[in-house]
N, C-alpha and C positions, 0 to 999 in steps of 0.2 A: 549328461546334462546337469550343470549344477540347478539348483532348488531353490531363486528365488521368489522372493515375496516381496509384493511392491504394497505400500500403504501410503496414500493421500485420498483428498477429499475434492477441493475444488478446480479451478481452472489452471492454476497455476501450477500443479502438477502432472495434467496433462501430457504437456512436452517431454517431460521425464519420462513416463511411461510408453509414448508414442516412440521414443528414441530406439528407449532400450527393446520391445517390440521389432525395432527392427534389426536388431544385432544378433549375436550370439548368445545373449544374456536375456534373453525373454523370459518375463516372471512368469511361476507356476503358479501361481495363486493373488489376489487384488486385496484387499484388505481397505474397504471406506466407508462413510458415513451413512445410517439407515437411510431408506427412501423418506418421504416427509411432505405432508400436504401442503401447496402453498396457493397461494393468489385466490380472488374473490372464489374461485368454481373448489375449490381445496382440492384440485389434480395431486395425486401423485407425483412426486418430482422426485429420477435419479438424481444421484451428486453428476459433475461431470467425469469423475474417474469412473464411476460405476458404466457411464456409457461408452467410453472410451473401451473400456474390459471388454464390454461386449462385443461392439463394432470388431475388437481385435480376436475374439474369439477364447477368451482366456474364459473356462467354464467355471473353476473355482475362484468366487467373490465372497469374501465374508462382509458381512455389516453389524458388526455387537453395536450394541444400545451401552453396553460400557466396558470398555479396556482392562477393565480392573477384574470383570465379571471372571473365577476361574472356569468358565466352559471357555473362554474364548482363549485362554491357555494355552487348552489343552486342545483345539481345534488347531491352534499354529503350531504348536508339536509335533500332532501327528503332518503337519507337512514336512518335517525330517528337513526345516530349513535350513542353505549353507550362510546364508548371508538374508537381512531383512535391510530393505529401503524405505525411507520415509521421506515425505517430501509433502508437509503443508497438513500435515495428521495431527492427531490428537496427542499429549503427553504419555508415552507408554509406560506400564510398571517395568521394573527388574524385571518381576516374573514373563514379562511377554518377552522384551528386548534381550537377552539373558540365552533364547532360545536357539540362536542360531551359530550353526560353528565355527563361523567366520567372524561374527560380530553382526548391529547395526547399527548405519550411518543416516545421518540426516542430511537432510541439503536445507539451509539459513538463508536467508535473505540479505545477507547484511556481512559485511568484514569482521567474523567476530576475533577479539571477544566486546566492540562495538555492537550497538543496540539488539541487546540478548530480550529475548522476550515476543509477544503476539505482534507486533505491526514495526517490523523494523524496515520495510518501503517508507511507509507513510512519518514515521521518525524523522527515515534520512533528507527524505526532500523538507520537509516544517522545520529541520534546524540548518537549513540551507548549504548542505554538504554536498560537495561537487565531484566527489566520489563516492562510490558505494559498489557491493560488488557480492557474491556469493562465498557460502563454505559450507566442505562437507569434513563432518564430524561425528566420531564415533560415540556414540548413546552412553550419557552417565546418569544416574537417577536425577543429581540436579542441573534444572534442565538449560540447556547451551552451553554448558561446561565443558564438553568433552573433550579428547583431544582433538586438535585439525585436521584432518588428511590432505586438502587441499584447497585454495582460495582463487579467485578469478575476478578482477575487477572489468569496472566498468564507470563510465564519467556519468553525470548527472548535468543535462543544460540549466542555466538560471532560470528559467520556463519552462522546464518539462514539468507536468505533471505526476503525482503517483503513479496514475494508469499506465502511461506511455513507460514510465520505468520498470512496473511491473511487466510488463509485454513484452519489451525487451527481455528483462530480466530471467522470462522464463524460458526461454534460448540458450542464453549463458548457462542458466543452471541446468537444464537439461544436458547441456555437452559437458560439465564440471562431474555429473550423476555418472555418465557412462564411461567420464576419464577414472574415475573412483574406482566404481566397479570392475573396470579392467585391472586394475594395479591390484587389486583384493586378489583377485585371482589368479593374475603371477607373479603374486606374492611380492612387488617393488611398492607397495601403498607403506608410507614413512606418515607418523603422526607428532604432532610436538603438542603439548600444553600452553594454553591460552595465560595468556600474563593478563593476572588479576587485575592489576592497578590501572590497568584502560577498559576495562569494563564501564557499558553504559548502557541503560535502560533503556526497553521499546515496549513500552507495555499495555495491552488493550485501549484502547478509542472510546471513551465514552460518548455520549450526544452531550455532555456539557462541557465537554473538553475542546469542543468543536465549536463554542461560541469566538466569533473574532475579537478581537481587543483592540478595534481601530486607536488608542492610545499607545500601542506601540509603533516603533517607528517602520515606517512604507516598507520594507524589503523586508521586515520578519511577517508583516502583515502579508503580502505575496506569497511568500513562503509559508505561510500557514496556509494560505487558501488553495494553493497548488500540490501542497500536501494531503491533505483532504479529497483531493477529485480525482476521481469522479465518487467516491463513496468513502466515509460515511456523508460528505461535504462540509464546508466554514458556513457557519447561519450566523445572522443578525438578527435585530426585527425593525419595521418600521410600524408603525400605527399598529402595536401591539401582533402585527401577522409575522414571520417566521419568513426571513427572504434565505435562500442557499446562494449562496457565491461560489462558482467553480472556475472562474477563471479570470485574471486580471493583470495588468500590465504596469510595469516602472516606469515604461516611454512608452509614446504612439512612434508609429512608426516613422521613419525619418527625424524622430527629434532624440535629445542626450538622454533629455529630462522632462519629467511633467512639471508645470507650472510657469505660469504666467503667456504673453504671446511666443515665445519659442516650441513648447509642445501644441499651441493650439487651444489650452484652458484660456477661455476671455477671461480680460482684467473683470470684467462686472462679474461672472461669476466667482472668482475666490471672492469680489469687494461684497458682497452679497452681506456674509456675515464675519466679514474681516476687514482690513483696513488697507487697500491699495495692492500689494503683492502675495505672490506665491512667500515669499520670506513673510511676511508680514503676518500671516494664514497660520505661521506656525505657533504665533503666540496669542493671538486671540481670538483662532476658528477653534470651534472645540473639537476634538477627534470624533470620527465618527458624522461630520456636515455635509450633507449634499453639496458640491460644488458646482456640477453640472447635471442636468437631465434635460439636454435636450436631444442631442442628435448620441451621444451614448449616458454612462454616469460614470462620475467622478465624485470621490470620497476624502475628506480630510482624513489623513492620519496622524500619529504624534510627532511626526518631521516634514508633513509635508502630502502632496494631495497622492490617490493612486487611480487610475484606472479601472473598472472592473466590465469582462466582457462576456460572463457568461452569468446568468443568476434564472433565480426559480420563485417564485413565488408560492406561498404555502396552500398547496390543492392545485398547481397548477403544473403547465409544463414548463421542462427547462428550455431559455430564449436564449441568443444572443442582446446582450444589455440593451445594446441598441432599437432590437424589436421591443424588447420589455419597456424601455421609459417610454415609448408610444401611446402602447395601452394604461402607465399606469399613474397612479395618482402623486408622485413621489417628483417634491420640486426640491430647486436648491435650498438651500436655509433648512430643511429638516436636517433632523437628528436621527442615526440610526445607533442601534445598539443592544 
């Protein structure tokens, strides 16, 4: 029986580990994130890899508090591994990755050598790329460089959100981990080098990277907000409170476009604090205007109005927009931002 080791952390490696569980390649050992107090009661919380191990019966789980630490070395050492998998782990030193005699491979989020780095879901949908797809790649110290072993795409709707592509996504890369691993081991796994010169950034999510820019135009605006959701989300603010936006529309349904009576936006609401049209909105409503709040809300942006149908308001829950302008104080003519 070969000697793998499997290392991830969250949900999204899951699927990986649940696969190979069920092949010939079941890992001897788990490798993920310490347990960690969370929410008001401070419960203890496994990762979800940590439970998955268990439910599957895999008794050796390590959890270092740091990668780097040399006990935790010398712990994957003595597992005599032939091959190490990672999928959605921490960055490994040489001295961990180095360990086994097969190699280790990662599984990416992303086509690389396209948006290398922490959040390349949430990249590909915010710059409005209608592909994206997984790869697995052999472990170099610097990190997403390595060679390729194999890629697998997958399309991207103009409205799919991050979530729903992550979902999917960890399907794909789950069946990409187990095509990998087989090739590793009869020896047909071919690897080529990533061409520098299309390299692109995906690099951690801040909370203020996540403020919208209703000044850009409607469809990067979308695209920011659908990249964003379900977590960490696009925020505004209105009356100094903090709204999340998670979800929002180019058209309503049945129509091409928003604006004017074709989508359903009344002339009196864009005339509100513009002058007669949806065209007209674009040069003298300022980005960022309530257009509508009444039966949902509509938003100027720097070309044009958009839709928005899922938002939050700060201490509250997440509504559909529609429930939300009900309860809330938010008329046409404000400003959001």
């Amino acid at each position: 029986m070969a000697n793998i080791v499997f290392m991830g952390t969250p949900v999204f490696a899951v699927s990986s580990l649940d696969r190979l569980v069920a092949s010939e390649y079941r890992p001897i050992a788990v490798v993920t994130g310490p347990d960690r107090e969370k929410g008001r009661g401070r419960k203890i919380s496994e990762t979800p890899v940590k439970r998955a191990a268990v439910a599957h019966g895999i008794s050796t789980i390590l959890q270092p508090e740091s990668v780097k630490d040399p006990d935790f070395a010398k712990q994957v050492e003595s597992l005599e591994p032939d091959l190490i998998i990672v999928v959605a782990f921490r960055i490994l030193p040489p001295s961990v990755f180095t360990l086994a005699h097969l190699g280790a491979f990662n599984l990416h989020g992303s086509l690389l050598p396209k948006y290398r780095g922490a959040a390349p879901i949430h990249r590909a949908v915010m710059a409005g790329e209608s592909e994206t797809g997984v790869t697995t790649f052999f472990l170099k110290e610097k990190v997403d460089t390595g060679n390729v072993i194999l890629q697998r795409c997958m399309s991207i709707d103009p409205n799919e959100t991050t979530g729903e592509v992550h979902d999917r996504m960890m399907t794909l890369g789950a069946d990409a981990v187990l095509e990998t691993v087989k090739r590793i081991f009869d020896g047909t796994a071919e690897s080529s080098s990533q061409d520098e010169s299309l390299a692109t950034p995906a690099p951690k999510i801040h909370h203020e990277d996540c403020r919208i820019r209703w000044e850009s135009e409607r469809t990067a605006v979308h695209n920011f907000i659908r990249g964003l959701s379900p977590h960490p989300g696009a925020w505004t603010h209105h009356q100094e409170m903090e709204l999340k936006v998670f979800g929002s529309l180019l058209s309503e349904p049945g129509s091409t476009a928003l604006g004017g009576e074709q989508s359903g936006v009344p002339e009196s609401a864009v005339t509100q604090s513009g002058e007669g049209s949806s065209a007209d909105m674009n040069q003298e409503t300022a980005p960022g205007t309530v257009l509508r709040s009444d039966r949902d809300l509509c938003i100027a942006c720097g070309d044009g109005p958009l839709l928005i149908t899922e938002i939050q308001l700060e201490g509250k829950r997440r509504l559909p927009a529609a429930d939300f302008v009900r309860g809330s104080s938010i008329q046409p003519g404000d400003v959001l931002g």
